[in-house]
N, C-alpha and C positions, 0 to 999 in steps of 0.2 A: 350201512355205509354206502354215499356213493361206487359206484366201478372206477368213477375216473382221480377218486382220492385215495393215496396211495396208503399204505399199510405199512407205521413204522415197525422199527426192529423192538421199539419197547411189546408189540402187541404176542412178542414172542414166549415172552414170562409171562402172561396175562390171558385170563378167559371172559369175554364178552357175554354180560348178562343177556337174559331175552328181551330187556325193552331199551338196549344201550344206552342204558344212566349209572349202571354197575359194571365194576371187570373184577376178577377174582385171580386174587394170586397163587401161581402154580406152585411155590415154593410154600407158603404159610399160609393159602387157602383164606388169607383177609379179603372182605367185601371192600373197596372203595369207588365211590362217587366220582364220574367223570360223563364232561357234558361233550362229549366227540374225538376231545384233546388229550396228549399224555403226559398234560404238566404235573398232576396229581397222583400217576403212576410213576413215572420218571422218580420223583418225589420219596416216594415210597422206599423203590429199587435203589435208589442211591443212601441215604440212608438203612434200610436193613439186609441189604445184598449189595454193599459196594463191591462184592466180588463181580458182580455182572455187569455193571458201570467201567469197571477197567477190563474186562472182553469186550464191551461194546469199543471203545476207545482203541483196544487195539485191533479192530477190525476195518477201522475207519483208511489207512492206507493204503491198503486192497480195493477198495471201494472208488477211491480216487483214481487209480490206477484203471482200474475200469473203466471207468467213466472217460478218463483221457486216450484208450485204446478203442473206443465207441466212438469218438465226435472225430478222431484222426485218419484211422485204419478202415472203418466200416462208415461211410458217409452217408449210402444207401439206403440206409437200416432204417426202419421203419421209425415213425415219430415215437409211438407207444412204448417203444425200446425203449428210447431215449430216456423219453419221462420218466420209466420208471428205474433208469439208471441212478437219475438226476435226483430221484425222490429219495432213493437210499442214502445215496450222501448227505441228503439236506438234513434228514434224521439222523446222523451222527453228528453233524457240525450243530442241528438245534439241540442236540444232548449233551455236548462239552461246553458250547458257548455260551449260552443262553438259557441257562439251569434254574437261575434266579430268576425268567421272568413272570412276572403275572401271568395266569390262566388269563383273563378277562383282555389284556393287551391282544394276546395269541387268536383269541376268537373273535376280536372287533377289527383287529387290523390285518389278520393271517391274507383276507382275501383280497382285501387292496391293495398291501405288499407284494404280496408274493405271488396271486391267482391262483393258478389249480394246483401248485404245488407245498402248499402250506406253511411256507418261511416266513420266520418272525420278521417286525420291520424294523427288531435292532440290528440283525445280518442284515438287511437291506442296506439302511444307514449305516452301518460301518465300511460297505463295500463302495458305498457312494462317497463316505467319506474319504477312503485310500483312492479312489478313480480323481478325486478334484487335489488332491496333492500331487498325485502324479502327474497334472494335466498341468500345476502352475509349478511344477522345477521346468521352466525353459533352459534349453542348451542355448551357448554363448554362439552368437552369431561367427562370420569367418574373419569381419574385421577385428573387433574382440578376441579372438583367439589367437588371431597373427599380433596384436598388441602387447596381450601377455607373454607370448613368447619374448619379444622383443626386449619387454622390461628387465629381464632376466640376464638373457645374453648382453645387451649395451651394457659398455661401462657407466653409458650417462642415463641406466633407464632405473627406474625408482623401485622395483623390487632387487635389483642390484645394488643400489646404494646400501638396500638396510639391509641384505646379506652380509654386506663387506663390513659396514659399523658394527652388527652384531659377534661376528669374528671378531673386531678388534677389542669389541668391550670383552669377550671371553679371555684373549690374552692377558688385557690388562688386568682384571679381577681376580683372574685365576693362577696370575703368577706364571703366565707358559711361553716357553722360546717362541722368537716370530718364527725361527726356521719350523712351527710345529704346524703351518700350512704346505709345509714340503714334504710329510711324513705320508706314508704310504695308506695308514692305516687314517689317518682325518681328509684323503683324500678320498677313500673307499665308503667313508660315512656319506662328503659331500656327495659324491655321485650316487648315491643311493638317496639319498635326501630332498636332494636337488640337483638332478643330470643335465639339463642345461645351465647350469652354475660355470662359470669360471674362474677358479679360484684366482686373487692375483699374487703376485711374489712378495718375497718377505721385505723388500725395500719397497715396495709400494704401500704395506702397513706402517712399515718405520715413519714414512713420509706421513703418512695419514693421523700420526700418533704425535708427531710432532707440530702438525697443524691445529690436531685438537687442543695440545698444550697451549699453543701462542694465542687461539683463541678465547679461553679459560681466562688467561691472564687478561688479556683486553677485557674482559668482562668485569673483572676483581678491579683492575685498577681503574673500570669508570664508576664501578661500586665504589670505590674511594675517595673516588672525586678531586684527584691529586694529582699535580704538575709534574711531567715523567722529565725535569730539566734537573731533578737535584744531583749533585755530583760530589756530598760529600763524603770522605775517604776515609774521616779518624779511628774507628774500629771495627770490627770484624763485624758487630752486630749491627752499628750504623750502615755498615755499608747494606748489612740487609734490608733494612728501613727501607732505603735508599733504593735499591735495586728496586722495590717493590713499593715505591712511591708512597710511603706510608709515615706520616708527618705523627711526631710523637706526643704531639695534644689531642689525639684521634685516639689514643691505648686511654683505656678507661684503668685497666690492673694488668699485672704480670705477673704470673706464676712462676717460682725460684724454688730450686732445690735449698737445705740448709745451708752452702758452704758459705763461706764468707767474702772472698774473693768476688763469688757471682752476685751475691746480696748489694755488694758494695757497687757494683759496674752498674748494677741496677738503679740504684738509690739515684748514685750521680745522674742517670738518663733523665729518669723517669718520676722522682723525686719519692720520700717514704711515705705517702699515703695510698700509691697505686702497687705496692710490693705485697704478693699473698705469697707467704712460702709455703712449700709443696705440703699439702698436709698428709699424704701417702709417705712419702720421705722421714715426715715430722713422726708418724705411726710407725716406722721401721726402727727410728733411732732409740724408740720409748722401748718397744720389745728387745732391742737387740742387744742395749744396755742392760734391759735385769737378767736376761739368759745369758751372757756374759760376765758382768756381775755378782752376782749371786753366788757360792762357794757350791750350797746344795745344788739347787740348779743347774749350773754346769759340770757336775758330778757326774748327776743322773744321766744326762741328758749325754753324755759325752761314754756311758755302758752301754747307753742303745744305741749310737753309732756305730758303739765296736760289733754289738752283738749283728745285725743288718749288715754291713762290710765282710763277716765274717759270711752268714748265708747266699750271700749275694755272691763272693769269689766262690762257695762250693756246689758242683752241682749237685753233691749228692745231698747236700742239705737242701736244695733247693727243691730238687724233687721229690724228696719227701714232705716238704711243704704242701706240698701243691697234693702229693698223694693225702696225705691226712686229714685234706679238706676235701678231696673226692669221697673220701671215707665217710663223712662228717653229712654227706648228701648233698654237697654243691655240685653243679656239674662243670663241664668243663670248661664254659664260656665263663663261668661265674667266680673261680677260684683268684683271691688276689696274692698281691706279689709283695716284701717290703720294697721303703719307700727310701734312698739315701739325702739327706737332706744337702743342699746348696749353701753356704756358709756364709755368700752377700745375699740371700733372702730366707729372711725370719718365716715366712709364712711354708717354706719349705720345711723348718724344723716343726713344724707345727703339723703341716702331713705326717714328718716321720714317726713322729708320738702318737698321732692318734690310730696309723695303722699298727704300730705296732702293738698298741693298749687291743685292739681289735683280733690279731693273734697269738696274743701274751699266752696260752695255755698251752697253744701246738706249738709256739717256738720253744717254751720250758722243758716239752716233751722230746722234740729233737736234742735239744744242747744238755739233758740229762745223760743221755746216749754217745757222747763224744767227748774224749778225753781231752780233746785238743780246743775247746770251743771255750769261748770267754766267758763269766761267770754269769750266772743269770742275775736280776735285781730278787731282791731281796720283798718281801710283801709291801713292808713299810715305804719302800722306793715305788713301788707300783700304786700305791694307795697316796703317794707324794706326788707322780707323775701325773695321775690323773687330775687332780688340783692342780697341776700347772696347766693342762689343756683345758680345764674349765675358766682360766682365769686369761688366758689367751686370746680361746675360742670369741670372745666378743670384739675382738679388734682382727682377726683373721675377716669373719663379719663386715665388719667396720670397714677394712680396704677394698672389699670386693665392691660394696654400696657406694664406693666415694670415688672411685677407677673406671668406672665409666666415662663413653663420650657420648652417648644418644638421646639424655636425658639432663634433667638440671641437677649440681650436683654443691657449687658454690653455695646455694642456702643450707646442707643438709649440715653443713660443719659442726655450728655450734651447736645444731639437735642431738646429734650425734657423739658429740662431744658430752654433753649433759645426761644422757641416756645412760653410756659408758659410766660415767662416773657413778651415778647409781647405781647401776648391777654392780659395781668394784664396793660400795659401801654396805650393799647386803649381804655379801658374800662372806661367808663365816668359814676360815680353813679349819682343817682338823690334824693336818701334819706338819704342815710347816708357815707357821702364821707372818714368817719375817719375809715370804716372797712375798705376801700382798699387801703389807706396808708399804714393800719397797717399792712396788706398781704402783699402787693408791699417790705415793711422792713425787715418781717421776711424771704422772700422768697432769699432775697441780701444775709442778711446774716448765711442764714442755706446754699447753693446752690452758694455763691461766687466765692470758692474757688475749684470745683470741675475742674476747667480744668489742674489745679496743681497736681491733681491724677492720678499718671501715668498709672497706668492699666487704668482708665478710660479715659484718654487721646491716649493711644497709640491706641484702640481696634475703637476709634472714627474713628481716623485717616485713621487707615487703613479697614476700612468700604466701601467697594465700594459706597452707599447709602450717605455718609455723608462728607467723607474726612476728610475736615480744614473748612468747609464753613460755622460750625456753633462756631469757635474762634471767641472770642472776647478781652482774652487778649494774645496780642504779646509777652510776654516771653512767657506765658506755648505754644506758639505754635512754636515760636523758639527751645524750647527745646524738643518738638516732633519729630522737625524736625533731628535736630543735633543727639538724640538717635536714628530713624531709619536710619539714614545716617548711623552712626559708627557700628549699628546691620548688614546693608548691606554689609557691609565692612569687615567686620571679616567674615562673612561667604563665601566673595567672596576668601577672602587670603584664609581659608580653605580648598578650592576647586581647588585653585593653585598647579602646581606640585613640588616638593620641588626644590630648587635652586642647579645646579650644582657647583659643589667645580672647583676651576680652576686646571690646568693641572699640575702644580708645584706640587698641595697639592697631587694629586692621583700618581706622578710619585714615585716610591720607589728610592729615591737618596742613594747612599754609603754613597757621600763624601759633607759639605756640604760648598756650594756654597753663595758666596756674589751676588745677584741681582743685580743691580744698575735702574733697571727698578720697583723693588719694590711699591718705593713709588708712581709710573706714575700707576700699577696696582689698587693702594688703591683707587685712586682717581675714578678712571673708575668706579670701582666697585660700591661705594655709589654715580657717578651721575647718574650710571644704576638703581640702587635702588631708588633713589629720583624719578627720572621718572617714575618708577614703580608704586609707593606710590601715584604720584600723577595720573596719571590713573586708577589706582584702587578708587579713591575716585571721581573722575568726574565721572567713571561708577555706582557705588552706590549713588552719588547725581545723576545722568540721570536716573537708573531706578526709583528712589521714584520720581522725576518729573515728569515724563512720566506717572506715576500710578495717580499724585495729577493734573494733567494738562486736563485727557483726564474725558470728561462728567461721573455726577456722575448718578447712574442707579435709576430704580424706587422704591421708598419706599416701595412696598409689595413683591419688591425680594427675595429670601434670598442670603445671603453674602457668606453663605459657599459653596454652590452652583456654586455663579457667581466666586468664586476665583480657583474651580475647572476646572473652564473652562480659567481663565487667568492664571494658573500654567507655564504655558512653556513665557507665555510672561515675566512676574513678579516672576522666581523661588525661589530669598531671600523674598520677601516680602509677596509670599506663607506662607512659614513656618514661618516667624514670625507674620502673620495674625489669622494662626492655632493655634500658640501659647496664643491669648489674643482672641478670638474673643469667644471662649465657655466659658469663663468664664459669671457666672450669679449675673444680679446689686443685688440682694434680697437677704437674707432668707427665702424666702416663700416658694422655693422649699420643703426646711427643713421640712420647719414648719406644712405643707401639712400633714406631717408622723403621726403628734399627731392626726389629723383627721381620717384619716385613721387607725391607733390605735385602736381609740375610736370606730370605723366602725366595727372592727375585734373583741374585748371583749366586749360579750353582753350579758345579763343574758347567753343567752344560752349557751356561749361560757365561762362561767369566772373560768374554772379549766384548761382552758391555760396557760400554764407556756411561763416564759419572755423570756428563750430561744428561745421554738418554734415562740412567738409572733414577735421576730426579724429577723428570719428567713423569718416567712410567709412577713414582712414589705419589705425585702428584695427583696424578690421575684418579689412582686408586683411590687415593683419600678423600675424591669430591664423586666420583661418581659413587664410592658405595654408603654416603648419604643420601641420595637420591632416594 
């Protein structure tokens, strides 16, 4: 071996043969082949001695430390020092990093990387690579830096604007007092956050929040395209129209609770072909009627009340609830609690049964125990109950699917509706077979008549997801048919170029002239038009066929999506898809608002006036579709 190539630490476990083409291991006395390099001992030592692999490794810190007390403290020192400080290190960092490389790499490139010190020239390259990162992060010059300051601090500089909007949109989404930019502890974030921030006061949000409101609306009412002059008074709900410049041959449907009263106010507006009553509503009344109804049914149902009321006023029952399921190997996060049900929402009775069905055998076990405790059900009542959650359970289902606002939900009715019906026809009870007649009856006739509903007809139809595949009866789907056939058809004529007038009518005559070919004109003309008429209606009955003919897609698509992408195949049945397809089967969207309301006025909040509180409602409700 040369003098001036340095001697790694691998050559320390190892004996060099007499013609250095072998070295011999001290440990297991193996012969291996090596042409100068210690990729093939490295090799070895790491695989059958990784114990000597992690000493090498931990020796490497010392090493550096060395080497940084040589080049700082002793400058003096001789070259030879140096190198072979330098050489030590290299042969640890070529022993962690660079383990993987080829022998043949090492020996072709060692000396043009690295020269007398024998570094790979993947350390080379990766050191050249962190030097050219480090070389292109430029620091921001002095104008630039005094810029961004500036943007911050000004009220009118533009990383300040969207501090202060992002603050407002937190209030509004989050439900939070404006005075919650006055709080100690959201001032202690900003200034940790952002220390040149200045936060502004809470009437400068108000102001901001009511700017954004008025703006929203200017946007809505030039979306409507309606003249802000109407000033009619007659009802409560006109006046809304009104306020909000919203002309009532623009409502396509309207969504109504059952009552009759509001059916009827409707009817008069809006006329009875745009009227969808709530079909949530309509699914509350069908439940709410056989669990009231029913004699068994409200029996049963009316023991687990008592028995729940009863656990729920005791602690000590309570905690033994909870004990018996620690017992059981639940732990502590996981233990549940019953459930009391709400008496205006069915689907709360439907919690209450099923948690209860869920600890039917530790509540048996406590109220065995207590003289004082209301009677437990009886097997047959328990094997009753659970047929009435199975017979529920698909309309508990059924509300959750159709209560949505994020998704289309108007076409899901009558699928929904037909699906329902089936699982109620298979369903075979074993205890009490007069509650799912009584379901099977009420479900005919609340839900018979829905495919007679034109919005909820037409929106089915043109469902890529659904079609016609869930009619059942043949008029309402004939006259689905026949209205998008006629909708296609007027819109194809509208798209027509207008018809040219014949040559007679555009010639400017003096004098006027007897025809005698007249009447052979007339005739031309309307077989030209009858032909017409009848190709334009085979083209409008051929695109809705082609649309009802070709496979329907997967039920977790969406519709408005997939119709964006068949727009040039289907261009009428486009827009009249867009037309009915965002319409929503509920009220719940609505009704949402009264929660959110109640979210917004809270002790701390209750010298909010009813302006601001509609504004903030407002808000909420377009920004968190966004």
């Amino acid at each position: 071996m040369p003098k001036n190539k340095k001697k790694s630490a691998i050559w320390n476990y190892f004996k060099r043969g007499d013609n250095d083409k072998e070295a011999t291991c001290k440990f297991c006395n193996k012969n291996l082949k090596t042409s100068g390099n210690t990729t093939n001992l490295r090799g070895h030592i790491e695989k059958k001695h990784s114990d000597v692999v992690q000493e090498l490794i931990t020796e490497e810190p010392s090493q550096k430390k060395l080497k940084s007390n040589d080049e700082t403290n002793k400058p003096a020192q001789s070259s030879q020092a140096a190198i072979s400080n330098a050489e030590s290190t290299d042969a640890v960092t070529l022993l962690t990093s660079v383990i993987d490389v080829d022998s043949t790499d090492i020996v072709n490139k060692g000396a043009s990387t690295s020269g007398r010190f024998g570094c790979s020239s993947t350390v080379t390259s990766m050191c050249s690579n962190t030097e050219a990162k480090q070389r292109s992060r430029q620091q921001p010059n002095v104008g630039e830096l005094f810029s961004n300051i500036k943007s911050i601090t000004s009220t009118e500089g533009t990383k300040h604007k969207k501090i202060t909007e992002a603050i407002l949109n937190f209030i509004i989404l989050d439900h939070k007092a404006f005075s919650v930019v006055e709080g100690k502890g959201f001032q202690q974030l900003m200034k940790e956050v952002v220390p040149l921030y200045k936060i502004p006061s809470r009437e400068t949000f108000k102001k901001r929040a009511d700017d954004k409101n008025r703006n929203l609306q200017v946007v809505l009412w030039e979306f409507l395209n309606c003249s802000k002059d109407i000033r009619t008074r007659q009802r409560r709900l006109t006046e809304i129209f009104t306020d909000w410049c919203v002309s009532t041959d623009k409502v396509t449907a309207v969504v109504t609770d059952n009552d009759s009263t509001v059916m009827k106010v409707n009817r008069d507006m809006f006329g009875e072909k745009k009227i969808i009553p709530c079909f949530a509503h309509t699914v509350n009344l069908t439940i709410d009627n056989l669990l009231t109804r029913s004699e068994t049914a409200s029996q049963i149902i009316g023991k687990v009340r008592e028995i729940v009321k009863f656990i729920k006023r005791s602690v000590h029952a309570s905690d033994e609830l909870r004990k018996k399921q620690r017992d059981a190997g639940l732990k502590e996060g996981q233990t549940k609690k019953l459930i009391l049900d709400v008496r205006t929402r069915w689907n709360f009775t439907f919690y209450m049964i099923e948690r209860f069905l869920e600890l039917v055998s530790t509540i048996g076990a406590i109220l065995l125990c207590r003289s004082d405790a209301p009677p437990m059900l009886t097997s047959s009542e328990i094997g009753c109950l659970r047929e009435i959650v199975q017979l529920i359970q698909p309309f508990e289902r059924l509300t959750k699917e159709i209560s949505g606002h994020n998704y289309v939900t108007v076409s899901k009715v009558i699928p929904l509706v037909s699906c329902l019906r089936g699982m109620l026809e298979n369903f075979s009870p074993t205890f009490e077979a007069a509650i799912s007649l009584k379901i099977q009856k009420e479900v005919i006739k609340r839900f018979d008549k829905l495919e007679h509903c034109s919005s909820l007809a037409l929106a089915t139809a043109l469902d890529p997801r659904f079609k016609l595949i869930h009619f059942k009866d043949a008029t309402a789907k004939a006259k689905v048919l026949n209205y998008v056939n006629n909708c296609v058809k007027n819109m194809q004529t509208m798209l027509l170029p207008p018809e040219s007038s014949d040559e007679s009518e555009k010639e400017e005559k003096t004098e006027r002239e007897i025809d005698i070919w007249s009447y052979h004109k007339q005739l031309t003309h309307d077989n030209m038009k009858n032909k017409t008429m009848g190709r334009d209606n085979r083209k409008a009955e051929s695109e809705f066929h082609m649309f009802v003919s070709s496979p329907v897609t997967p039920i977790k698509g969406d519709p408005i999506e997939i119709w964006d992408h068949m727009q040039t195949v289907f261009p009428c049945l486009y827009k009249l898809a867009m037309k009915h397809l965002p319409i929503v089967a509920t009220s719940v969207p609505s009704e949402r608002l009264f929660s959110e309301a109640g979210a917004i006025i809270t002790r701390e909040k209750n010298r909010l006036l009813g302006s601001r509180l509609s504004k903030l409602l407002f808000l909420n409700s377009v920004m968190r579709n966004k």
